[in-house]
N, C-alpha and C positions, 0 to 999 in steps of 0.2 A: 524440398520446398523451403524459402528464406521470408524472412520480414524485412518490412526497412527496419533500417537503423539509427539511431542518433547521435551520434559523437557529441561528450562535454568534457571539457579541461580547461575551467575553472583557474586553477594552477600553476598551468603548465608543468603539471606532471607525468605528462601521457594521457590523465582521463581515462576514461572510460566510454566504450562505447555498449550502447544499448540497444536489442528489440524492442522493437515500440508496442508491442507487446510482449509483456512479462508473466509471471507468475508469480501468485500471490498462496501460500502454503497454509494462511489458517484453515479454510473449510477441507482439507488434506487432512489436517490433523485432529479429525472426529470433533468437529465444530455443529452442534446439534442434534449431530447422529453419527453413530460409528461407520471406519469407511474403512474394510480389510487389507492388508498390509496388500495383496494380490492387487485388490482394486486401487490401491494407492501406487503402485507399479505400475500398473497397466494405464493410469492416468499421465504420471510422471514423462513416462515413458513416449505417449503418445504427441505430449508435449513440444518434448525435445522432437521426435521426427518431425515435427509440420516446421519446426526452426525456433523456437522459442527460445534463448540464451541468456533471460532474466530471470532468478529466483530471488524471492524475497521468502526470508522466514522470521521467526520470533522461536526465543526461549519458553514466551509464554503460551505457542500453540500447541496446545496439548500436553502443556507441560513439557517440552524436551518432544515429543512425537515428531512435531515435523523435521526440524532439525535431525533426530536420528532416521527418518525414513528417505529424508533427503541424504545422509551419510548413505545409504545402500544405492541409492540413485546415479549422483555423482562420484561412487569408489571409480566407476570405470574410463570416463569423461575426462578430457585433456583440462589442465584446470586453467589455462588462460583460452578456452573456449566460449566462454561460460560469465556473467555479473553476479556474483553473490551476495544480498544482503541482509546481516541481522539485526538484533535488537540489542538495547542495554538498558537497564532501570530498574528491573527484577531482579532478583535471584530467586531460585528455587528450593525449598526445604523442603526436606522429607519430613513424612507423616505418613501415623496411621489414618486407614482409607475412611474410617468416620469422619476426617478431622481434615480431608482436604478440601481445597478449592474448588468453584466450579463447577459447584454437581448440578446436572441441570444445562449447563452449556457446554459443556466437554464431556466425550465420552469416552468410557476403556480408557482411559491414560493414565500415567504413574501419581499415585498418592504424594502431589506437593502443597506448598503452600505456598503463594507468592510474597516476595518482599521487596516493596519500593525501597531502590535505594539507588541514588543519584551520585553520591560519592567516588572520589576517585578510585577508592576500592574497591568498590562497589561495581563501576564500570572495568575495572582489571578482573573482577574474579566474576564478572559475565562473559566478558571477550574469554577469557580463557577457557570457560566451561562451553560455549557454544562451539568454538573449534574443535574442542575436543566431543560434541556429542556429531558435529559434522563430520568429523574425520578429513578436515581440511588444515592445511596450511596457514592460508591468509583467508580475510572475509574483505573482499571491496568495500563496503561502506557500513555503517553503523550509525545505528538513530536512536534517539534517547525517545523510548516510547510511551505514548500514552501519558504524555507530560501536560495533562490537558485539563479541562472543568469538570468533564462527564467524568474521568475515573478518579481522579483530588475530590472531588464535589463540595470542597467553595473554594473562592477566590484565594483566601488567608493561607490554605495549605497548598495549594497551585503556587502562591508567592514564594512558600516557606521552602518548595521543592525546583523550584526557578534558584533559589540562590542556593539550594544545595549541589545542583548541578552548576553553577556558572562559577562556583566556590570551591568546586571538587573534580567530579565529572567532567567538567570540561576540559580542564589541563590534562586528561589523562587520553583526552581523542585526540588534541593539538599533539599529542606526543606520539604516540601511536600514527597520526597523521605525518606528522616530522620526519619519522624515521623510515615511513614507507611501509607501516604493515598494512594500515589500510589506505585508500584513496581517499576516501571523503567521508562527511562523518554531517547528521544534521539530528532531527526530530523527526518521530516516526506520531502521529495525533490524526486524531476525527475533528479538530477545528482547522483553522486558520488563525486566529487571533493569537496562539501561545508561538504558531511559527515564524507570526512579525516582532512577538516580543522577545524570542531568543534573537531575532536576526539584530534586533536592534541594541544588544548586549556584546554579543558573539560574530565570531566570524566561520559562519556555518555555509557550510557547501550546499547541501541538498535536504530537501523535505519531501517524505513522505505524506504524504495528504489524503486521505478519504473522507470520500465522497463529498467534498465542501468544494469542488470547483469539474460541476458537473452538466448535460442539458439542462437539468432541472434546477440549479444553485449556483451564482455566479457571483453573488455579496465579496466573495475573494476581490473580485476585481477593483472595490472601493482604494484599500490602499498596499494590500500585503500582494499583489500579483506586481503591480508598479513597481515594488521595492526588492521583487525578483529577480525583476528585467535589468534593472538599474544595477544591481550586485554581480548580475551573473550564474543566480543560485538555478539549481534547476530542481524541476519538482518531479517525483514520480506519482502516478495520480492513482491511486489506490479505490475503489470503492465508486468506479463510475456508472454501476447503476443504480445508488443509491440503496442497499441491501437488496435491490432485488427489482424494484419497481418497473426500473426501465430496461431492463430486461423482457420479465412477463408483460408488462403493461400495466394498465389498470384495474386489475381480477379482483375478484374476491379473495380476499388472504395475502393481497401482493405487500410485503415489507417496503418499508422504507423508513430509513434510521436505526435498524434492528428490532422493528415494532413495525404490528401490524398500522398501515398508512391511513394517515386520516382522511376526510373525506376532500378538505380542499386540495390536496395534494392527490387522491383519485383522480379531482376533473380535472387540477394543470395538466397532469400528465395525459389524460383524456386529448385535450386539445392538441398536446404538442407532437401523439400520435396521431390525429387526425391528420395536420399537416404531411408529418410523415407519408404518411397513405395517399396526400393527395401527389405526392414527387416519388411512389413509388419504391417506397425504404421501410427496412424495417426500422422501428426504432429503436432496436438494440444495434443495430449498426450505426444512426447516429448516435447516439449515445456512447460508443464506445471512441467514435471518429469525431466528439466535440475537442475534445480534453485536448487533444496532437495540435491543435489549428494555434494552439500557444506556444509561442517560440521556447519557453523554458522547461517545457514537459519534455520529458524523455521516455515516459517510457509508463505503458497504461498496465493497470497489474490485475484483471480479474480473477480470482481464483476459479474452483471446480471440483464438485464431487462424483461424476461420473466423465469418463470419456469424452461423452455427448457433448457436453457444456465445455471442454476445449476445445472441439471441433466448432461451438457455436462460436466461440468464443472470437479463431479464427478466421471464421468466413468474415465475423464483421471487421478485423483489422483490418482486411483486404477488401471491403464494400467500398465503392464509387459514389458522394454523396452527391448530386447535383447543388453546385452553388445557389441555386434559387429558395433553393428547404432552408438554407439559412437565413437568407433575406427573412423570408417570410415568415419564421418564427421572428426577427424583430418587429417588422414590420404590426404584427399581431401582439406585441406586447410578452412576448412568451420567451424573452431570449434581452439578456441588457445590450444596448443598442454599442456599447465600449467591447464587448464581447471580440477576441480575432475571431474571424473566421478566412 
């Protein structure tokens, strides 16, 4: 079994080509709840056979977890079979297990401590340490993560970390980029707003984005998707059910934004399942088939912590939306009308 794919080169370096669905490795790496090295196998695993050929990981999931559980995944895998991509911005310190990070949202993982740092050493002794916990070679691309408001939390140290990357960090991906170790290189963030302010600094390839340009959230489209189009950048879209929402639907307990969902965001979502239901879709399949309809998406990343949830994950890559369900979420106010579809 295969997926489409998406060819981007940017470059003209060769590029990369992508499944348009990926794989996204935090909830892999005991993201909430612990998930057995076996069941994380047996997920990976299952991945790859329906064709999945995207992994994305971070230093920061699980501290090193995903990253080493993916080394056991990928030892056997041709490695230009395959899109791999991690993180830089962290480094990881050891510590005793009173004194680490995370408790509470990670589980079973190694006693670290994370450390921002944007610097150009900083991104050298991340690249180097994530290879070496991947037991790879090369990593296709590299995003400087979580460069955003939510984990800074105010503007002044978001600024302060903006110029230590565009001051440091950056010259050290331009080179790494130069020379061919990686392909591409962008921001990996839960907004939009810090990925128009690097692009507008920097000459960045790709962004990772969650959940900021999804059924449910389209404000991207104001000026930072325009200025995508226009560069050539391409986005992989992380986080398209919004923690969960559009997924399950509208339940009780249903997430969105990593927090139980409030209640206006219950009935949007309310409504824009109804539509669903009346064109006969689930709404996790459109939900997952909004994101693609943008000429600069490459490549949708939902992760998974059972099986089940890859296989769901699947069917919806491959769900038929009838063009009319689109309409009609504009037409109904439920969809910004600039929206591709």
């Amino acid at each position: 079994m295969s997926f489409k794919t998406r060819h981007w080169d940017r470059l003209g370096n060769g590029g990369l080509s992508f499944t348009e669905i990926g794989f996204g490795t935090a909830p892999l790496a005991n993201l909430y709840k612990a998930v057995s090295d076996e069941e994380a196998d047996a997920i990976l695993a299952r991945a790859w056979d329906l064709g999945v050929r995207y992994y994305d990981t971070a230093p920061l999931y699980g501290f090193g977890l995903a990253e080493t559980r993916l080394n056991r995944f990928l030892r056997d895998k041709p490695r230009d079979e395959y899109v791999l991509s991690s993180k830089v911005g962290r480094l990881l310190k050891a510590c005793p297990p009173d004194q680490r990070d995370g408790v509470g949202k990670w589980f079973d993982v190694p006693s670290r401590q994370e450390v921002y740092d944007y610097s150009y050493d900083g991104v050298m002794r991340s690249f180097e340490a994530s290879l070496e916990r991947l037991g790879v070679y090369r990593i296709d691309m590299l995003f400087a993560h979580d460069i955003d408001l939510a984990n800074q939390g105010s503007q002044e140290v978001l600024d302060a970390k903006y110029d230590e990357l565009m001051g440091g960090g950056y010259r050290a991906l331009v080179e790494l980029r130069d020379q061919g170790v990686i392909k591409a290189f962008g921001a990996g963030v839960n907004e939009w707003q810090p990925c128009q302010a690097l692009a507008e600094r920097g000459d960045f390839d790709m962004f990772l984005l969650a959940g900021r340009y999804t059924l449910l959230e389209q404000e991207a489209l104001e000026t930072f998707m325009p200025l995508v189009k226009e560069r050539g950048i391409g986005i992989v879209l992380g986080g398209p059910y919004n923690s969960g929402i559009l997924a399950t639907g509208p339940r009780e307990g249903s997430y969105y934004n990593y927090e139980l969902a409030p209640q206006a965001i219950l009935d949007r979502v309310a409504r824009i399942e109804a539509v669903c239901a009346d064109h006969n879709t689930r709404l996790i399949d459109a939900a997952f088939q909004f994101p693609l309809h943008h000429p600069n998406v490459v490549s949708v990343i939902p992760g998974g912590q059972q099986v089940s949830e890859v296989d769901s994950n699947s069917v919806a890559a491959k769900a038929e939306i009838p063009d009319a369900l689109w309409t009609d979420l504009k037409a109904q106010g439920l969809m910004r009308s600039d929206a591709p579809i």
